[in-house]
Each structure stands twice: as C-alpha cells, then as structure tokens.
C-alpha positions in Angstrom: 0.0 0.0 0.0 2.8 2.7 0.7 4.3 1.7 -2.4 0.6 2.9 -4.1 0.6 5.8 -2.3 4.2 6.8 -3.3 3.6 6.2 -6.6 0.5 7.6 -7.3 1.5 10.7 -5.8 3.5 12.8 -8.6 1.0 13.6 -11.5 3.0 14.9 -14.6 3.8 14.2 -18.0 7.6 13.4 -18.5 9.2 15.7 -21.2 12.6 15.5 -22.7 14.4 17.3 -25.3 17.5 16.7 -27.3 19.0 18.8 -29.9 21.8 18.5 -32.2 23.4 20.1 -35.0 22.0 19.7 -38.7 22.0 22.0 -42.4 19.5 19.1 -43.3 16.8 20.4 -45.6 13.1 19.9 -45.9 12.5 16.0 -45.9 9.6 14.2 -48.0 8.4 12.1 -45.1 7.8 11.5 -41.8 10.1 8.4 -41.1 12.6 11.0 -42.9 12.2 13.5 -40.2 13.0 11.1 -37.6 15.9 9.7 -39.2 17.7 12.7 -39.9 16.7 14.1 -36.3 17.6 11.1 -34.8 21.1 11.3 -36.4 21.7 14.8 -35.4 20.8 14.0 -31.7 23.1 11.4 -31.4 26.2 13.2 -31.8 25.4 16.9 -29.3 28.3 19.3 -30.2 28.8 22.6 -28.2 25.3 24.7 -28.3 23.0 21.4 -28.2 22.6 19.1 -25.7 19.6 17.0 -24.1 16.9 17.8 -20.8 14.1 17.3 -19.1 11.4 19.8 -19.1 9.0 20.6 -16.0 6.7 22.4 -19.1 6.4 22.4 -22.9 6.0 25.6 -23.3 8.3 28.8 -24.4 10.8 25.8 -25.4 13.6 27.3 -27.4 17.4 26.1 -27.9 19.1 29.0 -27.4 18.1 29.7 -24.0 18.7 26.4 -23.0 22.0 25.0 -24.7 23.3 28.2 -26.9 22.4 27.6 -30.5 19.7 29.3 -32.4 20.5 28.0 -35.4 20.9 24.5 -37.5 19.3 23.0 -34.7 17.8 19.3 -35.1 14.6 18.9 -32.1 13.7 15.6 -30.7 10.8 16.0 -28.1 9.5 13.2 -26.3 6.5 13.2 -24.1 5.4 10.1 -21.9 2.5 10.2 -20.4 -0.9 8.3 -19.0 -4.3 7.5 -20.3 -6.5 6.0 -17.1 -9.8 3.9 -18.2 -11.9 7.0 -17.0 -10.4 9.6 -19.6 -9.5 6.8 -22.3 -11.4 7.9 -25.9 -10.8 10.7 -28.3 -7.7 12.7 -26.6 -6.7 15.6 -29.1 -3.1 17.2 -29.4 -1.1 20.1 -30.8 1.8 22.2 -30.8 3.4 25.4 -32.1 6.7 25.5 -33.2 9.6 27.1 -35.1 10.6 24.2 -37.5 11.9 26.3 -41.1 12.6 23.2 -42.5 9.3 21.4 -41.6 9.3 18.6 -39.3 6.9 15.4 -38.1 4.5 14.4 -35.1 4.5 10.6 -34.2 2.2 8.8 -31.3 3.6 5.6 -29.8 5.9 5.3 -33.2 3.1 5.8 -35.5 3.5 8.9 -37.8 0.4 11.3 -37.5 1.7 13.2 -40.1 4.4 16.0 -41.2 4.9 19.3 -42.5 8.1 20.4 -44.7 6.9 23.9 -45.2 8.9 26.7 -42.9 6.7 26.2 -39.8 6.1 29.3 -37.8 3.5 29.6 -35.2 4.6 33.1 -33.8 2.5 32.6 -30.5 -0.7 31.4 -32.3 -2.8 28.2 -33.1 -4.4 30.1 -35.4 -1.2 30.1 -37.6 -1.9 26.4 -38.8 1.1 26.2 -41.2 2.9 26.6 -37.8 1.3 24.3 -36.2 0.4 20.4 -35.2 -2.9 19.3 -34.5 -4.4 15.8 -34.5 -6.6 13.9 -32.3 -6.7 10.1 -31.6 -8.8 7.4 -29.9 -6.5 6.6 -26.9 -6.6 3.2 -25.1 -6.3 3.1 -21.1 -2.4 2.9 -20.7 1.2 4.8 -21.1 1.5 6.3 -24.2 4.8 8.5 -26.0 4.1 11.4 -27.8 7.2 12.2 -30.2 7.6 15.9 -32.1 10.6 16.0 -34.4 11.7 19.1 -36.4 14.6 20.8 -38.3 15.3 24.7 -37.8 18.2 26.7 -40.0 17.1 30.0 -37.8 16.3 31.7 -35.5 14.7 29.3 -32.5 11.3 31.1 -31.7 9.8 29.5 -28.7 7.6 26.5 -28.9 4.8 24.9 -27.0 2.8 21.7 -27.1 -0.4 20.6 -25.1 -3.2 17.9 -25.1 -7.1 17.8 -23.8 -8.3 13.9 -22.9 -12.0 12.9 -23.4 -13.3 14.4 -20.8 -12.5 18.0 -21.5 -11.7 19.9 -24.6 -10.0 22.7 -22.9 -5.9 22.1 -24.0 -3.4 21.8 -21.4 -0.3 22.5 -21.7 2.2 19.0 -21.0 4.1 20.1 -17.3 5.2 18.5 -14.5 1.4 18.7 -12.6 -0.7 17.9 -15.6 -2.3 14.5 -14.5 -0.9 12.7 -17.1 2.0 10.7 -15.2 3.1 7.6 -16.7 2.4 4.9 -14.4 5.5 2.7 -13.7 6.8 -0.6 -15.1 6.4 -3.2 -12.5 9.8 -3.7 -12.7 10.4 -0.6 -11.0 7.2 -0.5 -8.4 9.0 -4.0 -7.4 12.3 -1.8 -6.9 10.9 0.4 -4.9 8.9 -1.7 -2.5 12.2 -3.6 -1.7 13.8 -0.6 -1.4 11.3 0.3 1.0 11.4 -2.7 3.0 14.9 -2.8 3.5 15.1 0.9 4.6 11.9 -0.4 7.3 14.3 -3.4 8.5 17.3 -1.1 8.5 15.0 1.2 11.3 14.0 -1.7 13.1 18.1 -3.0 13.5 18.9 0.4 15.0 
C-alpha cells in the first residue's frame, strides 16, 4: 500500500528534449524526419545538448543549450491515459521548424509538414502548427515531435485535452498525465522500502 501511495503521488507528463546540429533540408516524409533528427541527436556538439522539461512551453534552444540556429529537435512526451479519460484525446503544438518537421504517437506517424513552420504565439497560424486527435486506449503512451530549424529558435509549445474536457493543457510537471510505472520498477521500490523499514528496526 505505501508503495501505491508513493507512486500515485506525482501527476506529470515526462518531457525530454535533445537537440543537435544539422544544415539538413526539408525531408519528403515523416520516417525521414525522424531519421535525420535522430542522427543529429546522437552526436550533441557545443550549443546542443539533451533535458528534461518541467513544461512544454516557451521551449527554445538557445536559451537552453546556446544555438539558435541549425538545430535538429527531438521532443519526447510520456504520459498516462486511465480507463476513466481513455477515448478521443486531441493534441497540438506550435513551433519554429523552417525546414518542416513530423508528429508521431507511440511510433506511429500522425503526419508532417516540410513547409517553414512558424507559429509566432498562435494556433491560429496552422502552417505553424500540429494538431491531431486520436482514440486513446487506457495505458502509457509517447508522444514524439521531431523538427529541423536553420534559424532563429522562436519559442515553442505543445499541449493535449483527454475525453473528458476539450480545454488544452499545456504537458508540465502537474498535468495528471503521469506515466504509471513498469512493474519492474514499483518491485524496486517496494524492496527498497522494505529494507530501509528493517534497516529502522536493527537500530
């Protein structure tokens, strides 16, 4: 039961983002935009590097690893569908990709752009923008964003509403959506737990 409690008691989506250097062009495809992305991440030079973000918004490189320019973005959301707000979940973001860039949901492409993607602070900008919705099953699910940018790193943002409400919230570290835990790990922490108890008890 005190493993439940423990677990249960952060609600947030987990965000990360890696960057990397890359003069890549516009690509044709979506798998293309994740290849070439992918690449770029692999190898972080000096103004790129990789983090974890408490919110997805006002994301840029710049302020974050140096760069604002030839910058390759890998985003990666993880985050929680429960049985109650499982159904049609919709998503979007607004970004600064100039040389287009892809959405995927648990490795499935929703689709791409490879026009100069600009939001400028607004969904109504839709050549800027992402937005898809999908029927979402009760479980942990990764939402990947993958773009190219030659300059100049305008911030970006990204944001969800589940079945229950169409308001969008932006993904942050107290948005409900927490990824539940393998077992794997909840086993971890419960013998963690029960050592640190017996540990007490000894002294």
């Amino acid at each position: 039961m005190l493993v439940l409690a423990l677990t249960g008691a952060a609600h947030a989506s987990l965000i990360t983002l890696a960057t990397g250097k890359s003069s890549a062009g516009a690509q044709t495809s979506a798998n293309a935009y994740k290849s070439v992305v992918e690449a770029a991440v692999a190898n972080p030079s000096s103004g790129y590097g990789t983090t974890t973000l408490s919110s997805f918004n006002s994301v840029n490189n710049s302020a974050l690893f140096g760069s604002n320019g030839n910058i390759a973005f890998d985003y990666t959301v993880k985050f929680n569908v429960t049985n109650d707000n499982s159904g049609i979940w919709g998503f979007r973001a607004g970004v600064d990709f100039g040389k287009g860039g892809a959405i995927f949901l648990d490795g499935v492409a929703l689709g791409f752009k490879s026009n100069d993607m600009w939001w400028n602070g607004s969904y109504n900008n839709t050549g800027g923008v992402f937005n898809y919705t999908s029927m979402m099953t009760a479980g942990n699910h990764t939402l990947s964003i993958y773009g190219l940018e030659s300059c100049c790193d305008g911030k970006q943002q990204a944001q969800f509403h589940d079945s229950k409400n169409t308001t969008f919230t932006t993904f942050n570290a107290a948005d409900g959506a927490n990824p539940v835990p393998e077992p794997t790990t909840l086993g971890l922490l419960g013998i963690g737990l029960l050592a640190a108890a017996g540990l007490r008890r000894k002294s």
